[in-house]
Biopython code that builds the backbone (N, CA, C, O; Angstrom):
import numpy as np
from Bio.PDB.StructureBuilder import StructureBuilder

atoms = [
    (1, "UNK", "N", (-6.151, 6.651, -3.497)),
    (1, "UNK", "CA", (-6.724, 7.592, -4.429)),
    (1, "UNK", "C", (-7.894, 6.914, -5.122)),
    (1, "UNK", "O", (-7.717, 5.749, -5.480)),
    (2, "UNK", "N", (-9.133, 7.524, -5.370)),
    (2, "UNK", "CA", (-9.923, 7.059, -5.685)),
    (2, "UNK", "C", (-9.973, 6.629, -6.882)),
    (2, "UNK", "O", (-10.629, 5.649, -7.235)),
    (3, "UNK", "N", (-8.820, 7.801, -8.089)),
    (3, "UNK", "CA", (-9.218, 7.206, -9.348)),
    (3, "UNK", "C", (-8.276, 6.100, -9.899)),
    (3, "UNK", "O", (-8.233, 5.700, -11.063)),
    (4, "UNK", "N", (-7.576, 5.708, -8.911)),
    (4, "UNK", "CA", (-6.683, 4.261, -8.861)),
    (4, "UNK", "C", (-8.043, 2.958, -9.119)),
    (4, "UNK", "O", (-8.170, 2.046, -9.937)),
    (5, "UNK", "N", (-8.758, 3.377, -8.143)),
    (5, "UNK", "CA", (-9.999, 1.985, -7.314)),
    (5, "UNK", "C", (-10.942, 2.306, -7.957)),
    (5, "UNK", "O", (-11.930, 1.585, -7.819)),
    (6, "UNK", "N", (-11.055, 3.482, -8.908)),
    (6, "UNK", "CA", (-12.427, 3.106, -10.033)),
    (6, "UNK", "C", (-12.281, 2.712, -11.431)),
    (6, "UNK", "O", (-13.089, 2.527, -12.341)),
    (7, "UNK", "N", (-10.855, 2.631, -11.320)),
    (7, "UNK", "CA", (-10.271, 2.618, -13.028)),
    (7, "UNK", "C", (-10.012, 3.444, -13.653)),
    (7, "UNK", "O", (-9.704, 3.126, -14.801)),
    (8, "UNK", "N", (-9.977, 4.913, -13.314)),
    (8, "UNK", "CA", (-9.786, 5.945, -14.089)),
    (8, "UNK", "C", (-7.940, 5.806, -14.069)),
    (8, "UNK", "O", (-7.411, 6.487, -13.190)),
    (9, "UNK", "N", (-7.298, 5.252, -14.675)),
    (9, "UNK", "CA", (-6.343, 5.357, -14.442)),
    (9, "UNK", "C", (-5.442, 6.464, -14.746)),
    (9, "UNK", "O", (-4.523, 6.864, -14.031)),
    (10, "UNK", "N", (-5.909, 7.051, -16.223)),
    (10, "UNK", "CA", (-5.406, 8.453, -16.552)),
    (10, "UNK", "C", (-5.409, 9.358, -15.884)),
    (10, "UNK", "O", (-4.409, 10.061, -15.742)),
    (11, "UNK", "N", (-6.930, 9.656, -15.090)),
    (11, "UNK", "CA", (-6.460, 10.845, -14.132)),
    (11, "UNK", "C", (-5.687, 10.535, -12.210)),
    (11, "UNK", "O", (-5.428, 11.289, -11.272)),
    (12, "UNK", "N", (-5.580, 9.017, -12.443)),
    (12, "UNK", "CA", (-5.106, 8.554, -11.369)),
    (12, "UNK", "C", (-3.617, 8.945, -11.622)),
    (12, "UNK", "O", (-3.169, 9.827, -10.889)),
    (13, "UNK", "N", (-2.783, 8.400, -12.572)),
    (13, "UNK", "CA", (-1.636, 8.731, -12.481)),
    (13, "UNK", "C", (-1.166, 10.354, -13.203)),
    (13, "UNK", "O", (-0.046, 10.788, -12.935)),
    (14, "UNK", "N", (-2.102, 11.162, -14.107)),
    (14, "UNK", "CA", (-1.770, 12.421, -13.722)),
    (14, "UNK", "C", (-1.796, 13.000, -12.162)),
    (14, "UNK", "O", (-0.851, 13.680, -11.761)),
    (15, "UNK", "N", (-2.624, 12.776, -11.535)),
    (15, "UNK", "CA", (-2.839, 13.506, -10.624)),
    (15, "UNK", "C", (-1.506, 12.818, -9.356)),
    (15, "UNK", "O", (-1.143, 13.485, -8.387)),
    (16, "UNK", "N", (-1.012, 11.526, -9.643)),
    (16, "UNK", "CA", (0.454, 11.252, -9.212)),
    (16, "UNK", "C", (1.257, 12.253, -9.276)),
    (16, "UNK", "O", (1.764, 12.900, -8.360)),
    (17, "UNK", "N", (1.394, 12.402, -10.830)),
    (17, "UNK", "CA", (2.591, 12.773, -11.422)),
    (17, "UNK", "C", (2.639, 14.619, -10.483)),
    (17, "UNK", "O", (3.728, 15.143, -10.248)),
    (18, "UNK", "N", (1.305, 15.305, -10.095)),
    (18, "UNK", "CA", (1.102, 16.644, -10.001)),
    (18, "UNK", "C", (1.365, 16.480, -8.731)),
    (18, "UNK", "O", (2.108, 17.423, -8.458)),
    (19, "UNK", "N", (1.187, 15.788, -7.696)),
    (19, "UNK", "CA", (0.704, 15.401, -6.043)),
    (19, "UNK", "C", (2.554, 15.329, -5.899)),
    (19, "UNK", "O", (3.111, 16.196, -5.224)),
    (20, "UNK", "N", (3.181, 14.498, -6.425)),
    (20, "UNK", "CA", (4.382, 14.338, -6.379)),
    (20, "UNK", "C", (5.561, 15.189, -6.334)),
    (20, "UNK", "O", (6.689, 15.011, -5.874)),
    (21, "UNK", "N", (4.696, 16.696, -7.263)),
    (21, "UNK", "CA", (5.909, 18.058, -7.802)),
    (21, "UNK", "C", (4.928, 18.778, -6.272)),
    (21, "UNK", "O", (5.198, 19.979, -6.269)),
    (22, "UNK", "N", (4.298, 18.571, -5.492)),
    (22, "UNK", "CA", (3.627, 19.545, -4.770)),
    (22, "UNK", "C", (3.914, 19.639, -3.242)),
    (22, "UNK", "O", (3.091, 19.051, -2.541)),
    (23, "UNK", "N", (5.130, 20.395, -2.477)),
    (23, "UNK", "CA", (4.945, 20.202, -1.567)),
    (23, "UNK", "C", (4.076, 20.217, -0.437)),
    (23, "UNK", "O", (3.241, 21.114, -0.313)),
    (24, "UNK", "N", (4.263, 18.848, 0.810)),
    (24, "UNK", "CA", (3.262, 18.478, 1.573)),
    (24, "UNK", "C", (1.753, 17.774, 0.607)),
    (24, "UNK", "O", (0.589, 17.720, 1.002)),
    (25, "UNK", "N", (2.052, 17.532, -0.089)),
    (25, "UNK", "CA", (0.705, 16.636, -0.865)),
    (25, "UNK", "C", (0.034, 15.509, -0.013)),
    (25, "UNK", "O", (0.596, 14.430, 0.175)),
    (26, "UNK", "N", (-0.866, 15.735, 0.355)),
    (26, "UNK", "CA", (-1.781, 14.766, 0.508)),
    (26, "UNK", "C", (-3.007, 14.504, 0.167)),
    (26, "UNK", "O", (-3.914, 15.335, 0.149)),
    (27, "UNK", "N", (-3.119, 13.121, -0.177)),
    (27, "UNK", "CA", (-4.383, 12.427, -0.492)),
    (27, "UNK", "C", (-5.372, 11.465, 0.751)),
    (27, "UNK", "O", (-5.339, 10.334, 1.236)),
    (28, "UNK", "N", (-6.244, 12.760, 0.878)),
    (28, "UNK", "CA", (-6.536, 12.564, 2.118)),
    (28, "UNK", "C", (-6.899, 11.363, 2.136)),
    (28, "UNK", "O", (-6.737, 10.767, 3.201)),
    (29, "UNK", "N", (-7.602, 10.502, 0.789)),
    (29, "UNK", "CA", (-8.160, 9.284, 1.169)),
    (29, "UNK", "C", (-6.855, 8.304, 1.587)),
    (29, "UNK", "O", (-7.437, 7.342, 2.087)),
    (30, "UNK", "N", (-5.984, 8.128, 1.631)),
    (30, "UNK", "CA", (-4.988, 7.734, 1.751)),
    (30, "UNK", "C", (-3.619, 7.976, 2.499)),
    (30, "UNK", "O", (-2.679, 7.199, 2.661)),
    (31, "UNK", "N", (-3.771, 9.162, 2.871)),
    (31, "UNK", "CA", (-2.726, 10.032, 3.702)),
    (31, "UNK", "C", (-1.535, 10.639, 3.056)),
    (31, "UNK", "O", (-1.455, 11.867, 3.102)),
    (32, "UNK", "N", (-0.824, 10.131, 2.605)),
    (32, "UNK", "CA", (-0.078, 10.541, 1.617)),
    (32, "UNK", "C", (0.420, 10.311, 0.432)),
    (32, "UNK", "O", (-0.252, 9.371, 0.006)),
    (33, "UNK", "N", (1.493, 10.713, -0.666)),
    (33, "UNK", "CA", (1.409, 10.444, -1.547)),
    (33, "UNK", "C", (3.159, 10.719, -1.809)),
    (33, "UNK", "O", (3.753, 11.780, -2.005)),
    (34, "UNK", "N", (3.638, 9.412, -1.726)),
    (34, "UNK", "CA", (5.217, 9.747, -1.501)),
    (34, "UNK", "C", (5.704, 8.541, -2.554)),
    (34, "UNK", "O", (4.795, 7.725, -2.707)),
    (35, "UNK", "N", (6.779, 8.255, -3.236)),
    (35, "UNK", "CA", (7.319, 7.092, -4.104)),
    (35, "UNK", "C", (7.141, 6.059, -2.902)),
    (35, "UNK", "O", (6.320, 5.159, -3.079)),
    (36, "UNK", "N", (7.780, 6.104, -1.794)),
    (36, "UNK", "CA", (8.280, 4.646, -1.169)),
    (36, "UNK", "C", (6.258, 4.044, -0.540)),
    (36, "UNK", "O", (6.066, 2.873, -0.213)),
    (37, "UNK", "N", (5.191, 5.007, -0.517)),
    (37, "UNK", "CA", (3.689, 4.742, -0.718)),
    (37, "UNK", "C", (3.441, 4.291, -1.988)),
    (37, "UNK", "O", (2.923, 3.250, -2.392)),
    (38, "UNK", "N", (3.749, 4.939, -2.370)),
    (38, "UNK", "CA", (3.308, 4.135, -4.210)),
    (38, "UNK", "C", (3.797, 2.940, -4.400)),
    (38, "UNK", "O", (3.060, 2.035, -4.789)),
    (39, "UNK", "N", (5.333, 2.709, -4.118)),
    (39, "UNK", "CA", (5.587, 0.905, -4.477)),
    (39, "UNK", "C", (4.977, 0.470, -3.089)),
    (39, "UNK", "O", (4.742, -0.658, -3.523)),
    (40, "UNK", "N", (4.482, 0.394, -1.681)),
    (40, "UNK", "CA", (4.255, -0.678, -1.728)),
    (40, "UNK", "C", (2.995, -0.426, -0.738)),
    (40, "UNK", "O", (3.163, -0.957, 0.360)),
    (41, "UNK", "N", (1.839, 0.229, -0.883)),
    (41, "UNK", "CA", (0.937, 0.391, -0.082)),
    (41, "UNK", "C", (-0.082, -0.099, -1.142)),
    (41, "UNK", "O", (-0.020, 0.355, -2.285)),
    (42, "UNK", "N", (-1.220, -1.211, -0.721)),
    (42, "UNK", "CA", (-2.147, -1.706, -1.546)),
    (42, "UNK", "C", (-2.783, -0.929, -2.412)),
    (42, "UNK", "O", (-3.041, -1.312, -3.553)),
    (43, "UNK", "N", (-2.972, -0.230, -2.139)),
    (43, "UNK", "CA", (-4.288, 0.833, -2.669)),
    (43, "UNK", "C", (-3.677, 1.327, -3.994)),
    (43, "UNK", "O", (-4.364, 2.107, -4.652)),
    (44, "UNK", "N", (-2.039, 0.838, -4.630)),
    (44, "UNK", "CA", (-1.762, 1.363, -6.049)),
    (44, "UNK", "C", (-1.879, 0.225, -6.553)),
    (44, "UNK", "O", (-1.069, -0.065, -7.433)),
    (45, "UNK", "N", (-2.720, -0.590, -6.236)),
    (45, "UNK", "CA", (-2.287, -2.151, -7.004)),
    (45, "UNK", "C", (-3.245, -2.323, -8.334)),
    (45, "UNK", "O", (-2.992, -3.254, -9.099)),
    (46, "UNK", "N", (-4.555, -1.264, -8.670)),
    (46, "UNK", "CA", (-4.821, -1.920, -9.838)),
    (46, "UNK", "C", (-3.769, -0.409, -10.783)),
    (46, "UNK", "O", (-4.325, 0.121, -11.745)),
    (47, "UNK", "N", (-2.395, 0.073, -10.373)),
    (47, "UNK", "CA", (-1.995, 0.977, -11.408)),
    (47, "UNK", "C", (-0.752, 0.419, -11.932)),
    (47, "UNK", "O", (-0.041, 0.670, -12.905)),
    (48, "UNK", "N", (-0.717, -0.551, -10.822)),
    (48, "UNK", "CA", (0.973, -2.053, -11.101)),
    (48, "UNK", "C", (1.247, -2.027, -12.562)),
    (48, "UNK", "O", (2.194, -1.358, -12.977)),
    (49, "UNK", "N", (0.680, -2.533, -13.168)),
    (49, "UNK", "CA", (0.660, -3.373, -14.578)),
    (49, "UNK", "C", (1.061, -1.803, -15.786)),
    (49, "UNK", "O", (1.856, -1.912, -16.720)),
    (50, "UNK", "N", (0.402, -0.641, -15.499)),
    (50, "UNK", "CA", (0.585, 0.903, -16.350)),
    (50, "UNK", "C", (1.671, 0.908, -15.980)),
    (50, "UNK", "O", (2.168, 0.702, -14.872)),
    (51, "UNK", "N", (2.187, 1.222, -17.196)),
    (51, "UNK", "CA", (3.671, 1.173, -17.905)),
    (51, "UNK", "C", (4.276, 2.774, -17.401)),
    (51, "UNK", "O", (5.419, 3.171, -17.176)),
    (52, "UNK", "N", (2.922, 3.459, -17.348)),
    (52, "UNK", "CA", (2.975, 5.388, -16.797)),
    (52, "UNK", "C", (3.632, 5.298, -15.267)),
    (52, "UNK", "O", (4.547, 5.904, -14.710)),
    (53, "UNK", "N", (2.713, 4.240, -14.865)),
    (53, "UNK", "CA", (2.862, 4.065, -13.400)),
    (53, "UNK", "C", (4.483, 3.332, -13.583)),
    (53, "UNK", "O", (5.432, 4.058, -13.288)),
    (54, "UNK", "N", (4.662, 2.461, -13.879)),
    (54, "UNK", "CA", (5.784, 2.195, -13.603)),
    (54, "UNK", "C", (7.228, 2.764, -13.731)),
    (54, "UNK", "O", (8.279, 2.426, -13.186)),
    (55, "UNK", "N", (6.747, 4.352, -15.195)),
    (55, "UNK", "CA", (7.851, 5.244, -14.646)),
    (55, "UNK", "C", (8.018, 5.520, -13.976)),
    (55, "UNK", "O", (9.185, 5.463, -13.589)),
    (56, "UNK", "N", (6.670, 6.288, -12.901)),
    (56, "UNK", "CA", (6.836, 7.083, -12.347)),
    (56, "UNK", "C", (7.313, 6.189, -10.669)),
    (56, "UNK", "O", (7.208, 6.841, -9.630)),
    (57, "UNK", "N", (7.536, 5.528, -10.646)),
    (57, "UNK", "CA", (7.869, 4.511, -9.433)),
    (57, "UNK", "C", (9.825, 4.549, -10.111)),
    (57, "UNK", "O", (10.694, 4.409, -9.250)),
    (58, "UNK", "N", (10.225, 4.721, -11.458)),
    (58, "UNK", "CA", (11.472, 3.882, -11.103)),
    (58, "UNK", "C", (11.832, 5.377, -11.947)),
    (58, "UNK", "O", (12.679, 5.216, -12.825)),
    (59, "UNK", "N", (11.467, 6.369, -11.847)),
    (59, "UNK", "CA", (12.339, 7.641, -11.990)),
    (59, "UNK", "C", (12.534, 8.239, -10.960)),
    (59, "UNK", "O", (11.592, 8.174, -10.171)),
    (60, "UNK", "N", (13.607, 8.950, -10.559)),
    (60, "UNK", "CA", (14.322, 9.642, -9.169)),
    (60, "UNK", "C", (13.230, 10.522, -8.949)),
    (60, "UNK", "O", (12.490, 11.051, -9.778)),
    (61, "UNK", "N", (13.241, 10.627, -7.344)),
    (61, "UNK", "CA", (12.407, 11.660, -6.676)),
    (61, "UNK", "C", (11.868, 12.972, -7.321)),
    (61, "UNK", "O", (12.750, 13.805, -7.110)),
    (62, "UNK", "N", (10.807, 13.582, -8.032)),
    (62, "UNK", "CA", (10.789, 14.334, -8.915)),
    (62, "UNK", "C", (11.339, 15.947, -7.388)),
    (62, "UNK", "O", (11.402, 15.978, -6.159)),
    (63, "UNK", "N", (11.536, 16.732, -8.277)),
    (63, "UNK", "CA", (11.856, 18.073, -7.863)),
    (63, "UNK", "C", (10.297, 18.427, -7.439)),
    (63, "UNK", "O", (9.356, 18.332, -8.227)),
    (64, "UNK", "N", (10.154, 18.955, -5.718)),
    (64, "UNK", "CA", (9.106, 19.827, -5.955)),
    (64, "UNK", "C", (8.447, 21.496, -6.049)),
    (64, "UNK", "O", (8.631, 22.643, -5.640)),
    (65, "UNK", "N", (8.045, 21.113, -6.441)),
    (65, "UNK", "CA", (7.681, 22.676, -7.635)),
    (65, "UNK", "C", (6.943, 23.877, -6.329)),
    (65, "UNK", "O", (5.766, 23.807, -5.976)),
    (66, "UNK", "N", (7.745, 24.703, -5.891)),
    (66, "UNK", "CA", (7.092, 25.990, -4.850)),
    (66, "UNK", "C", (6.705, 26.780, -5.582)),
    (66, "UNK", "O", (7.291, 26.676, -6.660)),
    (67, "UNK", "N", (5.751, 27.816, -5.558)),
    (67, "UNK", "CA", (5.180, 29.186, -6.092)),
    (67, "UNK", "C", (5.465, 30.118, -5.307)),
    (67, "UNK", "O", (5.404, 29.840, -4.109)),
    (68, "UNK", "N", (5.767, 31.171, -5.602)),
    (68, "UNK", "CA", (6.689, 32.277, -5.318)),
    (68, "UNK", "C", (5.555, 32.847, -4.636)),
    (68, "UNK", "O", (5.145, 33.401, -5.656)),
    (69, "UNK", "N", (4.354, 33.314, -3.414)),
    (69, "UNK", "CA", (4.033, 33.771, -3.007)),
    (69, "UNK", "C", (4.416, 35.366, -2.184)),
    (69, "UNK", "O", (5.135, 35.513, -1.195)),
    (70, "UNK", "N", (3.749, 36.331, -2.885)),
    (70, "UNK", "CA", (4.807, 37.559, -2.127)),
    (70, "UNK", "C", (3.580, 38.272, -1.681)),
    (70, "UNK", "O", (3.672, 39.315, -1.034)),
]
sb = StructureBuilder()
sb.init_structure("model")
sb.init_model(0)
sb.init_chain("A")
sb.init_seg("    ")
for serial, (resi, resn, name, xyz) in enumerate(atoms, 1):
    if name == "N":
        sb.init_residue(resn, " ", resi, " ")
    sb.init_atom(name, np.array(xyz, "f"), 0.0, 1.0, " ", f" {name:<3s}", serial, name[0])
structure = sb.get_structure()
């Protein structure tokens, strides 16, 4: 994710936290966007040290969120 690798870290790990409730999410720069990618694929390494980030790595699989399309 790009705003991991520019420092934006706020909208890096909102846009976690949203990618995560969304089924099939992907980040195309990256391919996907799954917990067991987040701990250990390089590309989250400057979000290691955020305390945000590190909930969101050691809280259970979030629920993801469908929209009722009719």
């Amino acid at each position: 994710m790009s705003f991991a690798r520019t420092g934006e870290t706020d909208r890096a790990i909102s846009e976690i936290e949203r990618l995560l409730t969304t089924p099939f999410a992907v980040d195309y720069a990256d391919d996907s966007i799954t917990l067991p990618d987040l701990r250990t694929r390089w590309e989250w390494d400057p979000l290691r040290n955020d305390r945000r980030f590190q909930k969101v790595l050691a809280d259970p699989e979030p629920k993801t969120i469908r929209n009722n399309v009719q």
